[in-house]
Structure formats: structure tokens, C-alpha cells
C-alpha positions in Angstrom: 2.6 35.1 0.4 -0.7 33.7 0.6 -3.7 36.6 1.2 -1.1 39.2 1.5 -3.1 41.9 -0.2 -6.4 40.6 1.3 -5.0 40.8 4.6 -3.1 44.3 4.7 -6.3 45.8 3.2 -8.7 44.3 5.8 -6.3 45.5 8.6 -6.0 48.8 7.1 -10.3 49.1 7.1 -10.7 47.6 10.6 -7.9 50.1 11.9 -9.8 52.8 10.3 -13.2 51.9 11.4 -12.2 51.4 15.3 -9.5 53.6 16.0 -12.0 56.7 16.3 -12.6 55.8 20.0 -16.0 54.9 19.8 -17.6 53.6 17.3 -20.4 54.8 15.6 -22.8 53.4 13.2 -22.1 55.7 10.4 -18.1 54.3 10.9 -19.1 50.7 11.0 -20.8 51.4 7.7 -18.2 53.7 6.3 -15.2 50.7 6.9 -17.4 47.8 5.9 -17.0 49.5 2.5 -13.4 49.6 2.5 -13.6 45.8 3.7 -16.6 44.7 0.8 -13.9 46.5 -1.5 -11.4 44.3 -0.2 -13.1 41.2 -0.5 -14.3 41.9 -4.0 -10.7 42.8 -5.0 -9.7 39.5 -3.6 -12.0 37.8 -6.5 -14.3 36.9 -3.5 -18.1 35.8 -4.9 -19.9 38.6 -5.2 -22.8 37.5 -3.2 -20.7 36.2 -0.7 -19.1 39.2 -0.1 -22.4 41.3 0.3 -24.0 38.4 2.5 -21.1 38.4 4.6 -20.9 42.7 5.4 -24.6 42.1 5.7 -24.0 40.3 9.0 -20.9 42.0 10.1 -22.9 45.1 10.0 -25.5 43.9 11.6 -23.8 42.4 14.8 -22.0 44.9 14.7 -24.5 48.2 15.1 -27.2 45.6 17.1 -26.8 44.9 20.9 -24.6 41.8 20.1 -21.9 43.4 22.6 -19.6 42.2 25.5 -18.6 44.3 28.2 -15.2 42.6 28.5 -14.3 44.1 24.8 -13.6 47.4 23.7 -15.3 48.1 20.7 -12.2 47.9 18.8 -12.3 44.4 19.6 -15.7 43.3 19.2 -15.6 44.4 15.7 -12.3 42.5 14.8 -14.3 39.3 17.3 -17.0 39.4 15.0 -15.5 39.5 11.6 -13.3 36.7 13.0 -16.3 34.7 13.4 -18.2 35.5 10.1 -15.4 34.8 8.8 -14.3 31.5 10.4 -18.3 30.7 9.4 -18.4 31.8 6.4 -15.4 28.7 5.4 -16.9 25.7 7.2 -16.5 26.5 11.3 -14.8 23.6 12.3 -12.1 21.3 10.6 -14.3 18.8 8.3 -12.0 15.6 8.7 -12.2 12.9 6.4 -15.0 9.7 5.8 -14.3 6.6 6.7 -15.9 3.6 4.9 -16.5 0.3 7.7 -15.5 -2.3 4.9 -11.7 -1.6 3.8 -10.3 -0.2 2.1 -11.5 3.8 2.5 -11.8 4.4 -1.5 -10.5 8.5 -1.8 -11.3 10.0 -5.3 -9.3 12.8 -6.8 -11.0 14.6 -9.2 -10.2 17.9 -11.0 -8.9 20.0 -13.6 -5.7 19.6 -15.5 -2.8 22.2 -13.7 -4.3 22.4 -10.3 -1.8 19.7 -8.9 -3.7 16.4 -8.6 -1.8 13.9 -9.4 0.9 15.3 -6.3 -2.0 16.0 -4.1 -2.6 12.2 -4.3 1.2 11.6 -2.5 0.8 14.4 -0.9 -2.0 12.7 1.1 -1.1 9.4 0.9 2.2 10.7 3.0 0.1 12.6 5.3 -2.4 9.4 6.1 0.9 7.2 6.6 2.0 10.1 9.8 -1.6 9.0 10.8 -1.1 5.7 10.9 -3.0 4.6 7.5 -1.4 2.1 5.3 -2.5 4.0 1.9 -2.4 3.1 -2.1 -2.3 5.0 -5.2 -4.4 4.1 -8.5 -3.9 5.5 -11.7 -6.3 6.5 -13.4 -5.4 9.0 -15.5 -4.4 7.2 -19.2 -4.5 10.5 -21.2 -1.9 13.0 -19.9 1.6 12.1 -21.1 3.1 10.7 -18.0 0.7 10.9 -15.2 0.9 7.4 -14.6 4.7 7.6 -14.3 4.3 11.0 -12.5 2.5 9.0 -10.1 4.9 6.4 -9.6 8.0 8.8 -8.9 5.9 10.6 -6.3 4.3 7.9 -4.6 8.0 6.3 -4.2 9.0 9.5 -2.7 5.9 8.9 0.2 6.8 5.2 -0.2 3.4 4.4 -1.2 2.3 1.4 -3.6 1.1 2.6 -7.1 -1.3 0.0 -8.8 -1.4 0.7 -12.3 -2.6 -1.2 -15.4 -1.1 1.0 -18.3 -4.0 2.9 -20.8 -6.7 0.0 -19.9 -10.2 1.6 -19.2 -9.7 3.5 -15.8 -13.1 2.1 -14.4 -11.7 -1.4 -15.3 -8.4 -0.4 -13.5 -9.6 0.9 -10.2 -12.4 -2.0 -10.2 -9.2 -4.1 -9.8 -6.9 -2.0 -7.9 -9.4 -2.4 -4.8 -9.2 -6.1 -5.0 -5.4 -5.4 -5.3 -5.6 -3.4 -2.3 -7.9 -5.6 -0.2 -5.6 -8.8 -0.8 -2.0 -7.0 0.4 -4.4 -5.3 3.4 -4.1 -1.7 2.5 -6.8 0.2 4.0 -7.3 3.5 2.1 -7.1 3.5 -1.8 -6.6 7.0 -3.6 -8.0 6.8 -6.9 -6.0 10.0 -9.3 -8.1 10.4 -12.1 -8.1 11.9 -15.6 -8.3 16.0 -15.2 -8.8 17.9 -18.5 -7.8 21.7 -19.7 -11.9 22.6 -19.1 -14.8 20.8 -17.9 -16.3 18.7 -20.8 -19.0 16.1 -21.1 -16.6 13.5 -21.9 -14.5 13.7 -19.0 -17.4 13.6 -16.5 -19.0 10.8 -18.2 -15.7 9.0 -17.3 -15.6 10.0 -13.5 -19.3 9.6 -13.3 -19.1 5.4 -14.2 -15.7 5.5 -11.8 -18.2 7.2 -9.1 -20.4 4.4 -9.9 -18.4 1.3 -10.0 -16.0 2.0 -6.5 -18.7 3.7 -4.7 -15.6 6.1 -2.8 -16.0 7.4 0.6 -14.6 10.7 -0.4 -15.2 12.2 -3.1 -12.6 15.1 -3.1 -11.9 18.0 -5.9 -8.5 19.5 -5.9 -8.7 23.4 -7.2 -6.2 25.7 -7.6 -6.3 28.4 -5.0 -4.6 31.1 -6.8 -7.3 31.3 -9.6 -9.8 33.0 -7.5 -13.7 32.8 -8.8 -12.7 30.3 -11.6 -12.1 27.9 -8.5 -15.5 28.8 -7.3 -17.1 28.1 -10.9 -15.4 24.6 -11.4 -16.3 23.7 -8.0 -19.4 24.2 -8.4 -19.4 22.3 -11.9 -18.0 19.4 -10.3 -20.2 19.5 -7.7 -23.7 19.3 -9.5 -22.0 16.5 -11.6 -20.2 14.3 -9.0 -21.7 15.6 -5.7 -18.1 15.9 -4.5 -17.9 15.6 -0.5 -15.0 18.2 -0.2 -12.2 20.5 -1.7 -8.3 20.2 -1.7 -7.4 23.9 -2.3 -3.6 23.5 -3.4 -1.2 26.2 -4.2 -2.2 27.9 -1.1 1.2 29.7 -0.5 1.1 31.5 -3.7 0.8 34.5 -4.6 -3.3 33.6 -3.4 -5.6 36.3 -3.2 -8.4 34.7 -0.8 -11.3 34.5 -3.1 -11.6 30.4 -3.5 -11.2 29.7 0.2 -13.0 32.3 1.2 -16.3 31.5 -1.4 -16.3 27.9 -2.3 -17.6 26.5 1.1 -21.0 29.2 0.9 -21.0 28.5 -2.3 -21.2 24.8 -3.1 -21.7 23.9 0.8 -19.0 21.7 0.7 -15.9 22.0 3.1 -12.9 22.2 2.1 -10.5 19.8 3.9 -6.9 20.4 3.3 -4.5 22.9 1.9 -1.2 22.5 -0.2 1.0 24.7 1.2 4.3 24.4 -1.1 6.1 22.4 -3.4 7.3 19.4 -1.2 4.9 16.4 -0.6 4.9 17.0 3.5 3.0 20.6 2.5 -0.3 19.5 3.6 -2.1 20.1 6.0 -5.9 20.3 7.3 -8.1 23.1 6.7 -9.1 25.2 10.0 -11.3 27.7 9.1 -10.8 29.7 12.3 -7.0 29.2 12.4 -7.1 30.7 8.7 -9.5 33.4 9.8 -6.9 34.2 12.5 -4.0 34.3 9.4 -6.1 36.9 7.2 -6.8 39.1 10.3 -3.0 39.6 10.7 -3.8 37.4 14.6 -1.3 34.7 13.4 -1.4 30.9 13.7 0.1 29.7 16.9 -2.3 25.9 17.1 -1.0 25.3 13.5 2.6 26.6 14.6 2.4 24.1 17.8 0.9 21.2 15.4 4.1 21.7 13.0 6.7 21.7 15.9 5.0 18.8 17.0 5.5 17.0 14.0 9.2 18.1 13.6 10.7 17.6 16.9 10.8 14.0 17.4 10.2 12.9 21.1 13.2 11.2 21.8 15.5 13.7 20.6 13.7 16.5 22.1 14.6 14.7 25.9 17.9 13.7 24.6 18.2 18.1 23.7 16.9 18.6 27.2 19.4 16.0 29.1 22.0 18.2 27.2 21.1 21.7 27.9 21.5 20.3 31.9 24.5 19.2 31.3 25.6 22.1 29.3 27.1 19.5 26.7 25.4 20.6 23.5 27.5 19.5 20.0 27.4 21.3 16.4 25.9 17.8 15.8 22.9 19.4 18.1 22.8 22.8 16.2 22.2 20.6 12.8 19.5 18.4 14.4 17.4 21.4 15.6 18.4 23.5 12.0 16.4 20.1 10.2 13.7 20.2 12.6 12.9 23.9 11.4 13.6 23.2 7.9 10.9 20.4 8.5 8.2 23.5 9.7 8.6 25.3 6.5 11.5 27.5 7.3 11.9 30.4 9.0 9.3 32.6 7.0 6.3 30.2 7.1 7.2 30.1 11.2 7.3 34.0 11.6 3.7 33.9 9.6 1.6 32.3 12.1 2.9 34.6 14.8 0.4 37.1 15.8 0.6 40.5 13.9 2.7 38.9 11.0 0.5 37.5 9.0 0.4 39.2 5.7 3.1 41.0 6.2 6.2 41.5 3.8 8.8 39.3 6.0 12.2 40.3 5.4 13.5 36.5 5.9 15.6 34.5 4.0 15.0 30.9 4.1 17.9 30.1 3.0 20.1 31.7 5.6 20.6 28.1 7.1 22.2 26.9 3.9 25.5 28.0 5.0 26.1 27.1 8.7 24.4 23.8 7.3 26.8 23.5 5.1 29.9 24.0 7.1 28.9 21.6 9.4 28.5 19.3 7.4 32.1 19.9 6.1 33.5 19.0 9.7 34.5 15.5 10.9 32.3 13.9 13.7 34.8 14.7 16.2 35.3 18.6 15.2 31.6 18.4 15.8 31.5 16.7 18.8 34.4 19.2 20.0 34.9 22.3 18.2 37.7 23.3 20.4 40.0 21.7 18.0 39.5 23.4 15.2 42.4 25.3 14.4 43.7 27.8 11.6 44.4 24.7 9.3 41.3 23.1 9.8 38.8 26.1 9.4 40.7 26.9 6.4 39.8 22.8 5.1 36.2 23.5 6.6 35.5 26.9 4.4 36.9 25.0 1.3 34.5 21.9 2.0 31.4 23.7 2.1 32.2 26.6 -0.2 32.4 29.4 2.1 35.3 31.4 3.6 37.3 31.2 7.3 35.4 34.1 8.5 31.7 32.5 7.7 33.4 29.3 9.4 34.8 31.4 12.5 31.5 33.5 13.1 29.3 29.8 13.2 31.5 29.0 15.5 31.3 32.3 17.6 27.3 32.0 17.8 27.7 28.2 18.9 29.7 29.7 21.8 27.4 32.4 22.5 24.3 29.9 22.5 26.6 27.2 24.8 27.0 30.2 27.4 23.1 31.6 26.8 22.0 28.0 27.5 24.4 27.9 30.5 22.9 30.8 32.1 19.5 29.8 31.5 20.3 26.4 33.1 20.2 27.5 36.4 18.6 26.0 39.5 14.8 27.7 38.3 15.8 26.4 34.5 16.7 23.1 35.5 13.4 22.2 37.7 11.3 23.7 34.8 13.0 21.1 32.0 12.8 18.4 34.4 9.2 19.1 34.7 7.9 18.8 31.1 9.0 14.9 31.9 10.6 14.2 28.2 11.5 10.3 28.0 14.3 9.3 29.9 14.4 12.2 32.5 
């Protein structure tokens, strides 16, 4: 999990440093230590790291204190905001150029997940309304350009392509391409190489040159630490990039890209891939991911993802329901999709406070199973699981690969969440779902 050891390890030092009942100079010293050991360990820039205890300290043993706040919690208030500060304060949200389209350019090395990023954010602009397009320009890995196809399908974006024709000439035409069939944000993937070189700059430097993009953005690879931070900052004096993609970001990621490359380079870094499928992306919050290192969880970017999952409509239709006690297996597989849609049941339980960076002993693919039998049922069985007797279990279980007792204890804990529901739907319960006025109530 991402910043797992980064995270226990600052825990651990704060703990240390305020649970001595009041704290002293000498402790605040004494645990900044333990947490500029941390930091370092997590392949954090060196200088960053001793700027950034520099100021904790400092706040910290100064008369920067509120009376509401125990010590204790000042200390963890203000390494939450040095912190926060120290990777960009606020969300950086993207450029928008006032003649379309919006030219995006992609730049990076080869390995750190370009080519996806590309359809990864083209499917994240669609959700926001944006009628995107790919370019490729990458003619010299074998099968980028067909890479790029496939995945751009898989958003349902356009790809404009012109085969292993110069990639300057190629997305020179590919925004006429894209002004003529009105698509209003073009996302340029270009050629990445195994290390920065003089040729490949060259290339994206005339690129730069001829589209004049909006967005300049370099896509690292968050798991290789301070090399991030180096190619950054390459990029940067060559290209003047306007932000970072940090991808990778549920890895095995130790902290010390997202944490450095903003002080560093003193560009923001604007989203996060967060796991193999192209819907894990999302916007870089500095604070929210201060909150995730510091073990205080990620409820805003928990709310943001149920937001996205739970479809409107459905979520009144699930609320009409509940009143009238008259939920289906049909209902149980809706909801089980919506989940699957938040990142499963482990990526959830990480946001909550106290959680982050912990070892979670959840398996995402416990769903799999009662997914799977339900499935296996006719539409009426699910409409009315009532009528599923001995012989029709036993067809159930050989359906979806599983046995009459896994089909008999879904069923038991459909009952159980029928009579829960019924209980909470009393008259309190009722007047509370009639109050968050979903459509049609």
C-alpha cells in the first residue's frame, strides 16, 4: 500500500514525541529526528527533508500555539500543514486554452505508464463533460501506437494517428483533425525513452514549439523515489513542464516523489494513478494526502468516489425500496458494483481515519463469490428468493462454482439485511430518507 512504511514510522515519532504529557523542547527535537529519519528513508530530497523539520521545529517550540489544542495536537496540526505545503496547498486544476481545442502534452520516460495515463485522462475529462482526443506520437516503441488505440477504445475516445510519419508533422494535423469533428481537448502521448537523452528532447522541444499546448504535463513513476525527483527536474529545465502525473501511486510507494518534486521543481503535481484500471485517476489534494500519510484518513476523497459510483437515480430508486422493505438480490448486486466502482473494499477502509497505512486484513475479492451466485440465478429467483428450493440451490452452486452451503449463507445475510433494513425503517428512518429528497421521492 502506498506510503505504508512512511506513514507507520511518522505515527510511531509523533506518538513518541507527544505522548509525554507536555511537551518539551528537548522532545520536539528528540522525535523530529525520528521523523527526518523517516522522511529520508522514504527517499525524500534531502534538502527537503531538513527544510521541512526546520519549520516543524520551529512552530513547534515558538508561540505558534492554540488554546483549543492539546499539545499533542498542535504538533500533528502543524506537520499536517508543512506537509500539505510542502506538496502544492491546494488542488492545481488543469489550463484551459480560449481557442479549442485545449492541447494536453504527455511527456516522460519509458515504463512510467504514459501512454495509459493518456486514456486514463481522456476518460476522466469525458466524467467532466470534455469531448477529448488522443494523438500518437510516439513512432518508436513497438506498439505504442496500437497500445493507444486499444486503450483509448476502452475510454471510447478517438485516436488520430498517422503511422511512423514525423510526430511534429502528426500532431500539427491531428489538431486540425480535432478542430474540424469539434473535439475540444487533444492529448498529445509522445515518444518516452529508457533515460533522458538529447535526441528525445530535441523531438518534444519542436512538438512544444509547433502546438504551443496548454499543459505541459510529465508523467513519473511514483514508486522510484528521488530518480522521480531527478527526471522531473530534467524535464523541467528542458520543457518547462506546467505539472506532474505521479502514476503507480498504489504501489508499494515510499513517499519520496510526491512528497519532493513540487519543492523541488515548483511545479504541482495534478493527478495520481491509483491502480491498473483506466477509472484510477484522480486529482492530486495535497492536504487530503497529508491526511493519508498522518494515518487521519481520506473521508472528502471517500465522499468524491461514492459520488461518482452511486448513480442518482438508482440511489432514490434504493431509498423508495428500503421504505417499502422490498429490496431484491438484483439490489444487493447493484450496490456490490457501486463498491467495486470505489476501489474495493480495501482502498475504502484506507481513507477512514486511523487506517491509513495500515496492514488491512481485506480481501477484495470476497465479493467474487456472492457476485457470482447471483449471477447464476434467474431474474425471478432474484426478484424472489423465496423460491429457491433444494433443487435449485443445488443448480445455483453448480452455476457459479461454488457449493449449496456458500449459496444458502448469501441467502441468510440477504435475510438478515431485509430485517436490519426493516427495523431501521421505522417512523424516525423513514422521515430521515424522505429528507435527503432523492429524485422521485
Amino acid at each position: 500500500m502506498a506510503f505504508e512504511g512512511l506513514s507507520e514510522k511518522l505515527q510511531g515519532a509523533l506518538r513518541k514525541m507527544t505522548g509525554r504529557g507536555r511537551l518539551t523542547e528537548q522532545a520536539v527535537k528528540e522525535g523530529m529526528r525520528e521523523v527526518r529519519m523517516a522522511l529520508l528513508e522514504a527517499d525524500v530530497n534531502y534538502a527537503v527533508a531538513k527544510d521541512f523539520i526546520r519549520k516543524v521545529t520551529e512552530r513547534c517550540v515558538g508561540a505558534d500555539v492554540l488554546s483549543s489544542l492539546t499539545p499533542s495536537q498542535q504538533v500533528i496540526r502543524i506537520v499536517n500543514e508543512e506537509m500539505t505545503e510542502l506538496m502544492g496547498s491546494t488542488n492545481a486544476k488543469l489550463n484551459w486554452s480560449s481557442s479549442v481545442p485545449s492541447i494536453i502534452m504527455l511527456c516522460g520516460l519509458q515504463g512510467a505508464g504514459k501512454t495509459t495515463m493518456c486514456a486514463k485522462l481522456a476518460g476522466y475529462l469525458t466524467k467532466q463533460g470534455k469531448k477529448p482526443m488522443l494523438a500518437a506520437c510516439d513512432i518508436y516503441r513497438p506498439a505504442a501506437i496500437k497500445q493507444l488505440q486499444v486503450v483509448g477504445q476502452q475510454v471510447n475516445v478517438p485516436v488520430f494517428e498517422k503511422g511512423t510519419q514525423d510526430p511534429v508533422k502528426t500532431a500539427k494535423e491531428a489538431i486540425e483533425y480535432a478542430r474540424y469533428y469539434q473535439r475540444d481537448v487533444l492529448i498529445i502521448d509522445t515518444a518516452g525513452r529508457l533515460h533522458i537523452d538529447e535526441e528525445l528532447m530535441d523531438e518534444l522541444l519542436r512538438i512544444r514549439d509547433t502546438v504551443s499546448p496548454t499543459e505541459i504535463l510529465l508523467t513519473v513513476d511514483a514508486m522510484t523515489g528521488q530518480d522521480a525527483v531527478n527526471v522531473a527536474k530534467a524535464f523541467d529545465e528542458k520543457l518547462n513542464v506546467t505539472g506532474v502525473i505521479l502514476t503507480k501511486l498504489d504501489g508499494d510507494t515510499r513517499g519520496g516523489a510526491a512528497l519532493s518534486i513540487k519543492a523541488v521543481t515548483g511545479k504541482p503535481i495534478k493527478f495520481s494513478g491509483i491502480g491498473e484500471k483506466l477509472s484510477d485517476i484522480e486529482p492530486f489534494h495535497p492536504d487530503r494526502m497529508a491526511s493519508r500519510i498522518l494515518g487521519m484518513g481520506d473521508v472528502l476523497t471517500l465522499i468524491d468516489k461514492a459520488a461518482e459510483a452511486f448513480d442518482e437515480q438508482e440511489a432514490g430508486k434504493f431509498a423508495r425500496k428500503g421504505l417499502s422493505n422490498k429490496l431484491t438480490l438484483e439490489d444487493f448486486l447493484d450496490q456490490m458494483q457501486s463498491m467495486k466502482k470505489m476501489g474495493g473494499l480495501r482502498s475504502m477502509i484506507s481513507m477512514l481515519p486511523g487506517m491509513s497505512g495500515k496492514d488491512i486484513d481485506v480481501d477484495d475479492n470476497a465479493m467474487k463469490k456472492p457476485e457470482a451466485i447471483i449471477r447464476s440465478m434467474t431474474p425471478k429467483e432474484r426478484k424472489d428468493p423465496s423460491i429457491l428450493n433444494a433443487s435449485r440451490r443445488k443448480r445455483i452452486a453448480a452455476g457459479s462454482g461454488t457449493t449449496v452451503q456458500d449459496v444458502n449463507t448469501l441467502i441468510r445475510q440477504f435475510e438478515q439485511a431485509q430485517q436490519m433494513m426493516k427495523r431501521m425503517m421505522g417512523a424516525k428512518g423513514k422521515k430521515a430518507l424522505r429528507n435527503m429528497r432523492f429524485p422521485g421521492m
